[in-house]
N, C-alpha and C positions, 0 to 999 in steps of 0.2 A: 179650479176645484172650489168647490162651494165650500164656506167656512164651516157648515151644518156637521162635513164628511170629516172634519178632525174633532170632533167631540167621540173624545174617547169612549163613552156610553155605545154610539153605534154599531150596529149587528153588521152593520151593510160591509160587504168583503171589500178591500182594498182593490183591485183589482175592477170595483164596479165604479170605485170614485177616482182613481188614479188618471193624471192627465200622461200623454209621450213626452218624452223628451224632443229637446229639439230639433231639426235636422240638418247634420252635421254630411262633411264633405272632405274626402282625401286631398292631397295636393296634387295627383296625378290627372283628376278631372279637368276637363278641356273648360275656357270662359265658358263656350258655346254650351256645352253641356248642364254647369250649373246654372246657366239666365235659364235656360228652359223649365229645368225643376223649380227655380223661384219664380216663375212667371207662373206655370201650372200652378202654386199653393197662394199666389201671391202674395211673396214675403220680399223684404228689401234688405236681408244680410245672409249671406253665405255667411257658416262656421268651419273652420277647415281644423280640422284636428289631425290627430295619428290614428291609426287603428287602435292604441291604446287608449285613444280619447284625450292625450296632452293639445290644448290649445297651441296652435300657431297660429292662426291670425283669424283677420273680421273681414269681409269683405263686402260691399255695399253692391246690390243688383246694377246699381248707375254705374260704377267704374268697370263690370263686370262687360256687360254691355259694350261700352266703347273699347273696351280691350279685345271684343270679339274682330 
């Protein structure tokens, strides 16, 4: 997010400056499944949370990989 989009003065709708959250991942997902989605966006951590969004862990595409 450009530092310009938090000057409160701004017209411009939240919604046009607003970045996504991260991409988060159940623990029911298979290794194989998540390397694939971090391969596709090319990211190097899996976040596995609850459907609540409670952090359980981090996971790194490398250890992801050899675990497949």
């Amino acid at each position: 997010m450009p530092a310009s989009a938090l000057d409160p003065r701004s017209e411009e709708p939240v919604w046009d400056v607003a970045e996504p959250g991260p991409k988060t991942f159940r623990p029911h997902h298979s290794a194989e499944n998540v390397v694939r989605q971090l391969a596709d966006k090319d990211l190097r951590w899996a976040i596995v949370t609850t459907p609540e969004g409670r952090l359980l862990g981090v996971a790194s595409r490398e250890d992801l990989e050899r675990a497949e």
